[in-house]
Rosetta silent file (secondary structure, phi, psi, omega in degrees, C-alpha in Angstrom):
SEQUENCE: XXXXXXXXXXXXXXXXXXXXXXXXXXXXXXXXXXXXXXXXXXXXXXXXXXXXXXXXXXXXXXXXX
SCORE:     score description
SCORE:     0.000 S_00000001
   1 L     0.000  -21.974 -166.095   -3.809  -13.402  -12.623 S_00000001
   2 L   -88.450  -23.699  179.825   -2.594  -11.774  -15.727 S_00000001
   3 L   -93.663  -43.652  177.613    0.941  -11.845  -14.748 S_00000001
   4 L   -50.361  -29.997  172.284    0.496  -15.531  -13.442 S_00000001
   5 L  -126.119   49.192  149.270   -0.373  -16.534  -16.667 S_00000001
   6 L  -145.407   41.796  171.383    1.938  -14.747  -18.802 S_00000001
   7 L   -46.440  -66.450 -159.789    4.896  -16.037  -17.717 S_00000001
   8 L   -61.222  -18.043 -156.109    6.089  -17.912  -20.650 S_00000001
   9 L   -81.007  140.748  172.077    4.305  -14.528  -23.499 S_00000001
  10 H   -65.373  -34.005  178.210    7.348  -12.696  -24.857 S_00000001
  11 H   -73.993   50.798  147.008    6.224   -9.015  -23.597 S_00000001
  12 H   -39.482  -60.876  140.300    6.343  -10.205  -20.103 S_00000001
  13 H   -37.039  -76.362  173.154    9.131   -7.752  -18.856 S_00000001
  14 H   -30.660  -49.598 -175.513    7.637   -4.994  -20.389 S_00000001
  15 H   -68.341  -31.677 -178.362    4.376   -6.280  -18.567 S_00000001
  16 H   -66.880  -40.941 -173.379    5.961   -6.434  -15.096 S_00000001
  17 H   -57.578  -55.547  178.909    7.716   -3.781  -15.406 S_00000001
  18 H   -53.059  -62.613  176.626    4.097   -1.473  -16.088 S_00000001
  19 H   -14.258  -81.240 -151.668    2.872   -3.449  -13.318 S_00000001
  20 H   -54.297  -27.475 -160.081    5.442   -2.539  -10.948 S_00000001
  21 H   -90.744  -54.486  166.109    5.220    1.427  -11.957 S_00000001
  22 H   -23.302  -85.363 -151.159    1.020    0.925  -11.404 S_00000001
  23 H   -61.392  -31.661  174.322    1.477    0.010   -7.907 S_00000001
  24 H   -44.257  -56.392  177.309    4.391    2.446   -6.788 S_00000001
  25 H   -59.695  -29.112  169.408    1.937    5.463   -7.974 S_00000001
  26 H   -50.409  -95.189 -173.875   -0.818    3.531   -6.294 S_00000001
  27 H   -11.238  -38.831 -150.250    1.725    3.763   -3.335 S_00000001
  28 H   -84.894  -41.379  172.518    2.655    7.371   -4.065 S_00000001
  29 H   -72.344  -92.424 -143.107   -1.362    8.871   -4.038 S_00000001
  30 H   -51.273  -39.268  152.176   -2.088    6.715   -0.968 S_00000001
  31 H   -25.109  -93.375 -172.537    0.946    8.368    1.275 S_00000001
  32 L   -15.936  -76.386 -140.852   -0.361   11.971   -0.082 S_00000001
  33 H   -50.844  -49.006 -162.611   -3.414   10.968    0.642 S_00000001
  34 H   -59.036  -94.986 -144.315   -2.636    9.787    4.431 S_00000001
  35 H   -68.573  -41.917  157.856   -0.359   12.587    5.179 S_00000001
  36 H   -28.695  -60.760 -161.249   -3.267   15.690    3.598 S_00000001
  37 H  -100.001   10.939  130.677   -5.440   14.548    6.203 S_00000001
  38 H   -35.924  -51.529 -161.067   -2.691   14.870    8.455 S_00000001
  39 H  -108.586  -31.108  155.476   -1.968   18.241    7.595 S_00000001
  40 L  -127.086   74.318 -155.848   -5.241   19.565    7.236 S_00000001
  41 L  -105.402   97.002 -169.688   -6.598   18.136   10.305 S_00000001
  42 L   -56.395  -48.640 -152.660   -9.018   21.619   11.445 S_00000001
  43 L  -112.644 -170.690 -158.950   -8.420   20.707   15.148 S_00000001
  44 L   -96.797  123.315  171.774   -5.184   20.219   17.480 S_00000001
  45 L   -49.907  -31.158 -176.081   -4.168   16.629   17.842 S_00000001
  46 H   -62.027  -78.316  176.098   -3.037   16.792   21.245 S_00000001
  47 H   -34.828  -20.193  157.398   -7.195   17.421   22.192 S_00000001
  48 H   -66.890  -12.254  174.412   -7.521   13.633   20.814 S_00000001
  49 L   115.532 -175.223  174.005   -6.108   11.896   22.947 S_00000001
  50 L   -87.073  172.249  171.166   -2.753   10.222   22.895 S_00000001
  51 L   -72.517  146.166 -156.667   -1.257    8.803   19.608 S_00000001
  52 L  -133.994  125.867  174.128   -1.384    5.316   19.168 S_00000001
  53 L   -71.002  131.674  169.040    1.165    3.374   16.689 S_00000001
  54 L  -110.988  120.193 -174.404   -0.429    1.741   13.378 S_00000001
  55 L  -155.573  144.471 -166.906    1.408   -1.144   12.499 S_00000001
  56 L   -72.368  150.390 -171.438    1.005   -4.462   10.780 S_00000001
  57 L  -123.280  140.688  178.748    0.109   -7.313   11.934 S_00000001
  58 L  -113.117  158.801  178.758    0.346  -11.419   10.957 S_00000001
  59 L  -142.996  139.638 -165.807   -2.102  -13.640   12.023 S_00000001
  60 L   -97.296  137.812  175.875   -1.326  -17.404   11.845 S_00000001
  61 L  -134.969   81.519  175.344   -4.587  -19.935   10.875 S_00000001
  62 L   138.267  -26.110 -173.030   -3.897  -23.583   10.756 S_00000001
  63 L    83.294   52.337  161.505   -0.670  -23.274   12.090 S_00000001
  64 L  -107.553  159.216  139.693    0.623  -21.685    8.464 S_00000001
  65 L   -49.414    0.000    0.000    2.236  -18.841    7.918 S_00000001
Protein backbone atom coordinates (compact mmCIF):
# COMPACT_ATOMS: atom_id res chain seq x y z
CA UNK A 1 0.00 0.00 0.00
CA UNK A 2 2.80 2.33 0.69
CA UNK A 3 4.20 2.15 -2.70
CA UNK A 4 0.57 2.40 -4.20
CA UNK A 5 0.21 5.53 -2.71
CA UNK A 6 3.40 7.14 -3.23
CA UNK A 7 3.48 7.25 -6.64
CA UNK A 8 3.32 10.86 -7.34
CA UNK A 9 6.04 11.69 -3.51
CA UNK A 10 9.42 12.72 -4.92
CA UNK A 11 11.57 9.88 -2.99
CA UNK A 12 9.67 7.27 -4.78
CA UNK A 13 12.72 5.67 -6.65
CA UNK A 14 14.70 5.64 -3.78
CA UNK A 15 11.54 3.93 -2.13
CA UNK A 16 11.22 1.18 -4.77
CA UNK A 17 14.36 0.70 -5.14
CA UNK A 18 14.69 -0.30 -0.92
CA UNK A 19 11.69 -2.20 -1.62
CA UNK A 20 13.05 -4.21 -4.30
CA UNK A 21 16.50 -4.97 -2.22
CA UNK A 22 13.88 -6.04 0.97
CA UNK A 23 12.38 -8.71 -1.01
CA UNK A 24 15.51 -10.16 -2.95
CA UNK A 25 17.13 -10.79 0.72
CA UNK A 26 13.73 -12.01 1.73
CA UNK A 27 14.34 -14.28 -1.39
CA UNK A 28 17.98 -14.93 -0.53
CA UNK A 29 17.25 -16.31 3.46
CA UNK A 30 14.27 -18.31 2.16
CA UNK A 31 16.50 -20.43 -0.58
CA UNK A 32 19.22 -20.93 2.40
CA UNK A 33 16.69 -21.73 4.36
CA UNK A 34 15.05 -24.49 1.90
CA UNK A 35 18.27 -25.88 0.78
CA UNK A 36 19.86 -26.28 5.01
CA UNK A 37 17.13 -28.54 5.50
CA UNK A 38 18.12 -30.17 2.49
CA UNK A 39 21.50 -30.65 3.47
CA UNK A 40 21.09 -31.48 6.90
CA UNK A 41 18.40 -33.89 6.42
CA UNK A 42 19.78 -36.78 9.42
CA UNK A 43 18.30 -39.60 7.25
CA UNK A 44 18.83 -40.89 3.48
CA UNK A 45 16.25 -39.56 1.11
CA UNK A 46 16.00 -42.45 -1.00
CA UNK A 47 14.23 -44.33 2.46
CA UNK A 48 11.31 -41.61 1.76
CA UNK A 49 9.98 -42.55 -0.87
CA UNK A 50 10.25 -41.19 -4.35
CA UNK A 51 10.71 -37.40 -5.01
CA UNK A 52 7.88 -35.60 -6.09
CA UNK A 53 8.21 -32.12 -8.14
CA UNK A 54 6.99 -28.79 -6.24
CA UNK A 55 5.75 -26.49 -8.60
CA UNK A 56 3.28 -23.67 -8.93
CA UNK A 57 0.16 -23.70 -9.67
CA UNK A 58 -2.85 -21.11 -11.11
CA UNK A 59 -6.18 -21.61 -10.26
CA UNK A 60 -8.86 -19.77 -12.30
CA UNK A 61 -12.28 -18.48 -10.16
CA UNK A 62 -14.93 -16.75 -12.11
CA UNK A 63 -13.47 -17.47 -15.21
CA UNK A 64 -10.52 -14.64 -14.42
CA UNK A 65 -7.23 -15.01 -14.51
Amino acid sequence: DLMKYSEDCPGYSVLYEALSQMLEVLRAVDERMLQRNIVDYPYRLEDEGPMQLQAPFILWTDGNR
